[in-house]
C-alpha positions in Angstrom: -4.0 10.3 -9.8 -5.1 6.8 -11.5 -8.9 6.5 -12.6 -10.8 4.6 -9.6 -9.6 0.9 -9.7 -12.1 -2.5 -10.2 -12.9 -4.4 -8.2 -11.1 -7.0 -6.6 -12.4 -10.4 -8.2 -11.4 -12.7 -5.4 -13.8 -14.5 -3.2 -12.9 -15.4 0.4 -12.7 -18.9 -0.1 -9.7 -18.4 -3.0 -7.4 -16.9 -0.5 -4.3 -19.2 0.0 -3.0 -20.8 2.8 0.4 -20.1 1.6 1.8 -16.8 0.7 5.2 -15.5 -0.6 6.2 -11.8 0.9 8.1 -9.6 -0.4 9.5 -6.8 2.6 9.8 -3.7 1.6 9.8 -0.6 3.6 8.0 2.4 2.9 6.0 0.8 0.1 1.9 0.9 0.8 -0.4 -1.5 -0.9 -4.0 -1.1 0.4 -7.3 -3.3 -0.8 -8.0 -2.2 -4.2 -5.1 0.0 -4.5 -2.1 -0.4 -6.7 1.4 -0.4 -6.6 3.8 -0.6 -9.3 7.2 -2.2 -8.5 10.7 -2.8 -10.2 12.2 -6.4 -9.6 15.6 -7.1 -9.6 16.9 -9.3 -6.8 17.4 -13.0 -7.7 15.4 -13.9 -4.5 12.6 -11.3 -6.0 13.0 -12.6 -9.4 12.2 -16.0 -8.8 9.1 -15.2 -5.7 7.8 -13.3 -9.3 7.8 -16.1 -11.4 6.8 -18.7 -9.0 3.5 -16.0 -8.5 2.6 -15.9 -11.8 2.3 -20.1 -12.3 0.0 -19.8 -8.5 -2.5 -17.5 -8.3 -0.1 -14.5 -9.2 -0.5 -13.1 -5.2 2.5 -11.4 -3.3 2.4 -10.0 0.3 3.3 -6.7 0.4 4.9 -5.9 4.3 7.2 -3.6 5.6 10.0 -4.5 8.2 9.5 -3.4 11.4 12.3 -1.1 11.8 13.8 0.7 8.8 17.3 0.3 10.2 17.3 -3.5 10.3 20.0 -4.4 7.4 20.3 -8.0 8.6 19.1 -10.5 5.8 16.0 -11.5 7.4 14.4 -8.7 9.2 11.8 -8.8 11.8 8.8 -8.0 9.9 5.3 -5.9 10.7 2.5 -8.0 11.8 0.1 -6.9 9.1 0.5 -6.8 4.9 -1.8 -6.9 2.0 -2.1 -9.0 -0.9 -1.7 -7.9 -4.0 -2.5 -9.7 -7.7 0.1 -9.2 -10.4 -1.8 -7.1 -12.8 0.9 -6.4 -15.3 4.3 -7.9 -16.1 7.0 -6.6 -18.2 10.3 -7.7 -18.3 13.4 -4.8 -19.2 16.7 -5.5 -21.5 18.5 -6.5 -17.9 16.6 -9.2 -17.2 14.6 -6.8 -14.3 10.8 -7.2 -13.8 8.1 -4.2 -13.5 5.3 -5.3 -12.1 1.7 -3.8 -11.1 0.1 -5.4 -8.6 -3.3 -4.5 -7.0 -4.2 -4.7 -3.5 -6.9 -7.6 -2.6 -6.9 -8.3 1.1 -4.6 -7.6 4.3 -3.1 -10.3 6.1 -1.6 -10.9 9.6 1.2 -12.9 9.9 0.3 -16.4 11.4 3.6 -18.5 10.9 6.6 -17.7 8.9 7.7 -21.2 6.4 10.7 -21.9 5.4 12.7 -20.2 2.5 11.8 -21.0 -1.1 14.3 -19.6 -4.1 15.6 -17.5 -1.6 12.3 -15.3 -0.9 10.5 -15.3 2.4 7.0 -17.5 2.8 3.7 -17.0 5.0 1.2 -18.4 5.9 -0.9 -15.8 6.6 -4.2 -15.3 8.3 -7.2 -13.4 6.8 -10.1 -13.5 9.1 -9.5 -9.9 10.9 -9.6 -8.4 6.9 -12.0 -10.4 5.1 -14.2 -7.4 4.5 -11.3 -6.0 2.2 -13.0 -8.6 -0.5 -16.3 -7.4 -0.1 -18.2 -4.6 -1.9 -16.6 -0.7 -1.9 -17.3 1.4 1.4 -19.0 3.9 0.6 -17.8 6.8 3.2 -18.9 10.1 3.7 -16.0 12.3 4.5 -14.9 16.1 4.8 -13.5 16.3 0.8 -12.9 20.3 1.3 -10.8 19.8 4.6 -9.2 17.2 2.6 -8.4 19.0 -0.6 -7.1 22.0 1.9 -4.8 20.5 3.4 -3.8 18.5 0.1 -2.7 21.7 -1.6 -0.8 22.9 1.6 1.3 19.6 1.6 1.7 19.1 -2.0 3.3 23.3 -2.1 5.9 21.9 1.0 6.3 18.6 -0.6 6.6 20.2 -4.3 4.4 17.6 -5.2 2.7 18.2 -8.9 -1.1 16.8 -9.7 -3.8 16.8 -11.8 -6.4 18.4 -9.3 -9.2 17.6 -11.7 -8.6 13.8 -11.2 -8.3 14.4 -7.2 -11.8 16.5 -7.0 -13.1 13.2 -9.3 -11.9 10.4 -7.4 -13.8 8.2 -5.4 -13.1 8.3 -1.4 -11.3 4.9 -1.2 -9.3 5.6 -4.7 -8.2 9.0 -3.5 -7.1 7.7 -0.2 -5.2 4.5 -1.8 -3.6 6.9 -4.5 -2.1 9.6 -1.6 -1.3 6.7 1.0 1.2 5.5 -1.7 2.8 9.0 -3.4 2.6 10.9 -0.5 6.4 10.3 1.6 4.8 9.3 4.9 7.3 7.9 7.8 7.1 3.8 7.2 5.5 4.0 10.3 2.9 6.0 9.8 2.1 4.3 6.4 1.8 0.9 8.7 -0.5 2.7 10.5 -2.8 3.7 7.4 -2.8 0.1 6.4 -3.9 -1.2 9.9 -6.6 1.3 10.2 -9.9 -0.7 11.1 -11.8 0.6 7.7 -11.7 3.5 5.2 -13.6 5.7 7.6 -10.6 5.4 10.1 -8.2 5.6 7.4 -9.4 8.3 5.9 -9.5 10.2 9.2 -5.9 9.8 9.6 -4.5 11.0 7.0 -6.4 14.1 6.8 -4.4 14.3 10.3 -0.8 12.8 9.0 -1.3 15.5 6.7 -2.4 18.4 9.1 0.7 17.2 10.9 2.9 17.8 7.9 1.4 20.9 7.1 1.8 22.3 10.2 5.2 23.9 10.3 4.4 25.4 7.2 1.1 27.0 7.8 3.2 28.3 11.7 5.9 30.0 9.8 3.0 32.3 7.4 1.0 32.6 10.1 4.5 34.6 12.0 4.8 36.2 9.0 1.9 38.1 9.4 
């Protein structure tokens, strides 16, 4: 579990008409939360180095089914925006990259092809609020951590539980949205959630869900 993230520095107004995407199923990137990624496609390659000399922001977005294999998949509606925040580049000539959520997107018009990487332009008025200040969300942390522990013993998941106790609502909820092996689906559906209150809310029940065959078979046990 990372320590709770800045900030995102970027105003409103700085948010580009323009946007190069990079689909990628089963990969969450919330407001504020991170990702990290490995690069290696020559399409992905050069979208990566065209970022960094604009702005350094990628749209994160999953395709919309996880069995389309065809070269340009229908896409999700909604992504997020995230700000290359480290850059390193490996012996065979791959990328790994950070890059930190800063505001969702809907998909307004697809643009041609650049490099061989897909292009946007997206459009940010239902999500504007992502750039503003941190929600700060009163929620059920116990029922939470319950159920955490449950899934994590299915999952055989391993955490510092210090660092979950510690974290901050949104932090904690970016951190499990990403580790935690959700359906794509249901990971759309934790980026699309109106705010963090509603977000939070479901995946306290995503992970209920989970936990549920689990807790059946101990309870028949008994």
């Amino acid at each position: 579990m990372t320590s709770d993230p800045p900030q995102a520095a970027t105003a409103p107004t700085a948010l580009p008409e323009e946007l190069p995407i990079f689909p990628i199923a089963g990969v969450l990137l919330l407001p504020r939360g991170r990702v990290p990624l490995n690069v290696s496609e020559p399409r992905d390659l050069a979208m990566v180095e065209d970022a960094l000399g604009h702005g350094r922001l990628i749209g994160i977005i999953q395709p919309a089914s996880s069995d389309d294999k065809t070269p340009v998949p229908v896409l999700y509606k909604v992504g997020c925006a995230g700000r290359i925040t480290s850059f390193a580049e490996t012996d065979d000539n791959h990328f790994l990259i950070s890059l930190s959520g800063v505001c969702r997107f809907a998909v307004a018009e697809e643009l041609p092809q650049r490099h061989g990487y897909r292009r946007i332009r997206p459009d940010w008025r239902d999500y504007l609020n992502d750039v503003g200040p941190v929600e700060d969300v009163d929620f059920d942390r116990a029922r939470l951590m319950n159920v955490l522990r449950q899934y994590f013993k299915t999952q055989g998941i391993a955490t510092d539980w210090a660092a979950v106790q510690n974290a901050s609502c949104e932090t904690l909820v970016s951190s499990l949205a990403v580790v935690c092996p959700f359906e794509p689906s249901e990971k759309q559906a934790l980026l699309e959630a109106p705010d963090l209150e509603a977000r939070v809310k479901l995946l306290i029940a995503l992970l209920e869900m989970a936990s549920l065959p689990q807790r059946e078979t101990e309870s028949a046990r008994h």
